[in-house]
VEXDREN-2710 file (C-alpha; in Angstrom, 1 decimal):
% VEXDREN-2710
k/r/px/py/pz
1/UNK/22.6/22.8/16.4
2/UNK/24.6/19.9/18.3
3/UNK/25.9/17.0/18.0
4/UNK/24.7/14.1/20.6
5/UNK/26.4/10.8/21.3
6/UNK/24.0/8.3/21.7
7/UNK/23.5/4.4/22.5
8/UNK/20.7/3.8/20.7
9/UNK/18.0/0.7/22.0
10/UNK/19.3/-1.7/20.1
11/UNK/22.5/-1.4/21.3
12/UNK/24.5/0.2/18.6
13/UNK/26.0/3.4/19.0
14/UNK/26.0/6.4/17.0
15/UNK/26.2/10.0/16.5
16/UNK/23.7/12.9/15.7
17/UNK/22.9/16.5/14.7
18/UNK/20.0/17.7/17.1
19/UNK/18.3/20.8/16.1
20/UNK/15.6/23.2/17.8
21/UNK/16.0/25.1/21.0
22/UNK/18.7/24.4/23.1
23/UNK/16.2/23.3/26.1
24/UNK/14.8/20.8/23.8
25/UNK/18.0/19.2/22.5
26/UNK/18.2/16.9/25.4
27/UNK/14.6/15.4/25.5
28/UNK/15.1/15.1/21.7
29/UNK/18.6/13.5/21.8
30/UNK/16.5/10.9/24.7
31/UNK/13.9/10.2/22.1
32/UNK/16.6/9.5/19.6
33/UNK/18.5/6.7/21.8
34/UNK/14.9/5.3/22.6
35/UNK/15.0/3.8/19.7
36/UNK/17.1/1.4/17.0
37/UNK/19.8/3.3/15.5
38/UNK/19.2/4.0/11.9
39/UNK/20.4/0.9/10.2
40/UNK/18.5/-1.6/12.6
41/UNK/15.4/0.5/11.6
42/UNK/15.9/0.3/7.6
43/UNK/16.5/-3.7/8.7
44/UNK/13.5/-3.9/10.3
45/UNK/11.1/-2.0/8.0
46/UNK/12.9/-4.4/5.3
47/UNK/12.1/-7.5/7.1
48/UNK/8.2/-5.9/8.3
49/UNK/7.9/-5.1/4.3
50/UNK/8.9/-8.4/3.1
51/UNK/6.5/-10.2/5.5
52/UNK/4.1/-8.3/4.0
53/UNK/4.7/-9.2/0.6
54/UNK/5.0/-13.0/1.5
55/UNK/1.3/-13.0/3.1
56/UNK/-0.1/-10.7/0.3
57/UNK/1.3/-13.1/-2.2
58/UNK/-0.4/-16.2/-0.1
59/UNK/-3.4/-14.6/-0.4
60/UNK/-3.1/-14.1/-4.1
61/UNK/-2.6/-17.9/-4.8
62/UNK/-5.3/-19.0/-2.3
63/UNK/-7.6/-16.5/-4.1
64/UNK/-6.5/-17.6/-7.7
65/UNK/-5.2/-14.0/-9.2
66/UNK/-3.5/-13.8/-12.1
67/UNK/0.5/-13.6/-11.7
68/UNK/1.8/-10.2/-11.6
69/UNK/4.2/-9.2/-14.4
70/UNK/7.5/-6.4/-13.5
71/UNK/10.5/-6.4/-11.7
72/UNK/11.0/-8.7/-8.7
73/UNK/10.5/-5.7/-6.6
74/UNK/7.4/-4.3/-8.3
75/UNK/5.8/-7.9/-8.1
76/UNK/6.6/-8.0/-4.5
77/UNK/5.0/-4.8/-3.3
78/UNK/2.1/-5.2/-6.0
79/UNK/1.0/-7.8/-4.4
80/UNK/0.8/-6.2/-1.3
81/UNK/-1.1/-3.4/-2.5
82/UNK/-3.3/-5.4/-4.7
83/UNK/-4.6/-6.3/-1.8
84/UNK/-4.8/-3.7/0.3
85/UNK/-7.1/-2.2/-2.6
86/UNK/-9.2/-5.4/-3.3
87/UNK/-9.9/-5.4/0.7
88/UNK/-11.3/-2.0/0.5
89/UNK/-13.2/-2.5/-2.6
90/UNK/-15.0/-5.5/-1.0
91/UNK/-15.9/-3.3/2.0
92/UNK/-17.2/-0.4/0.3
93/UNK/-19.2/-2.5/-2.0
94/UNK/-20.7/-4.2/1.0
95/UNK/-21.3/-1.2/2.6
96/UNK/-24.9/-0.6/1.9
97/UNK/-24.1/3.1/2.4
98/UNK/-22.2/3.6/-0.3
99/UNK/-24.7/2.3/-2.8
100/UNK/-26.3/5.5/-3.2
101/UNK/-23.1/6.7/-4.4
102/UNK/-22.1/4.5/-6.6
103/UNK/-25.1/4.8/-8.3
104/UNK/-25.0/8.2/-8.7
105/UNK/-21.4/7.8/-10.5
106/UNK/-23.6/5.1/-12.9
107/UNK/-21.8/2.2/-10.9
108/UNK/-24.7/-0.5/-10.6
109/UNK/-24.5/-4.2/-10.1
110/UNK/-23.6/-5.3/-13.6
111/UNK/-20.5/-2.4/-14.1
112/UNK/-19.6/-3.1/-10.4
113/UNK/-19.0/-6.9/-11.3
114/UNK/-17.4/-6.2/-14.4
115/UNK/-15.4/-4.1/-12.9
116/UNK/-14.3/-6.1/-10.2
117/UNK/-13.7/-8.6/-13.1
118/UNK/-11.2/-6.4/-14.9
119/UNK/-9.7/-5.9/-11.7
120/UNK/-9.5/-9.9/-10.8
121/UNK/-7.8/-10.2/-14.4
122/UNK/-5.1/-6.8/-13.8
123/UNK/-1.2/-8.2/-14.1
124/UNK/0.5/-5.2/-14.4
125/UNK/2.4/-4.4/-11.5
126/UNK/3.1/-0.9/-12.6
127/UNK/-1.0/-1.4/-12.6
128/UNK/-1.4/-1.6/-8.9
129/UNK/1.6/0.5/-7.3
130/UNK/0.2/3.3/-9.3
131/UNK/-3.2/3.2/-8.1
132/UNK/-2.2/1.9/-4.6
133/UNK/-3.7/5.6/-3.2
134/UNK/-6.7/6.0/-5.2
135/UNK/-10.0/6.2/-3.6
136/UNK/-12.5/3.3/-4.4
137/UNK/-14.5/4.7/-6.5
138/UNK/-12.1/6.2/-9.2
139/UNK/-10.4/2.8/-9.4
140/UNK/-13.9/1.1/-9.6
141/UNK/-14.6/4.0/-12.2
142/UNK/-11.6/3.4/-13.9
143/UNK/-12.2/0.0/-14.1
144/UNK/-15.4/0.3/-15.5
145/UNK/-14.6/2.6/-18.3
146/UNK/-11.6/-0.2/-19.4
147/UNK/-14.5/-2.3/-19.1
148/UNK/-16.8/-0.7/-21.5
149/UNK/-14.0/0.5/-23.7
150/UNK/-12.8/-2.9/-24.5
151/UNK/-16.5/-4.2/-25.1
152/UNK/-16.9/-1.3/-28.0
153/UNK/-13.4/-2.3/-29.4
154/UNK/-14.6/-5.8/-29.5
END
């Protein structure tokens, strides 16, 4: 292990531990300085991140959703999952493909629009960060079985 000065591409300077072979330290300390240093990336990624949030939040209001209830910072990313998930819902329900699958899960028209319903009305943002990496189906499965669940409590 060494430690490299480096002038990273952002201009700032800094200072690093390379590891690996010795004959690789150099090409890796180059790849290093081709970039920003570390705090112009975490600035960046911040910035990236909250652009994202802004536009997922536009969306949300020109699609009428619900507010989002948490933190400031849950709402934020939420939003931007929210819609990451409600994009790829749309596609794989469009998807004629896919229809043979849902069905065999006992997903048809009637518990897919109910579903998407439940989803529509969802305002927890602990809600949506949690299932941000679920596949389509068990969060339209999930759905559905709040669905029907809340129609035998009522």
């Amino acid at each position: 292990m060494a430690w490299h000065n480096l002038t990273y591409a952002c201009g700032h300077e800094g200072r690093e531990q390379i590891l690996g072979p010795v004959n690789n330290r150099a090409w890796i300390a180059e790849r290093s300085a081709a970039g920003l240093c570390p705090d112009c990336y975490k600035e960046s990624q911040n910035k990236r991140r909250e652009e994202e949030n802004c536009k997922a939040a536009e969306a949300a209001a020109k699609q009428g959703l619900k507010n989002l209830v948490g933190t400031s910072k849950q709402i934020a990313y939420a939003e931007t999952c929210r819609q990451k998930l409600l994009k790829r819902i749309e596609q794989y329900i469009t998807d004629e493909s896919k229809h043979s699958r849902l069905h065999r899960y006992g997903l048809y028209q009637e518990n897919i629009s109910a579903a998407n319903e439940f989803l529509h009305q969802q305002t927890s943002a602990g809600w949506w960060i949690d299932n941000r990496e679920e596949t389509v189906l068990d969060v339209l499965l999930k759905a559905a079985s709040a669905t029907n669940n809340s129609e035998r409590e009522g």
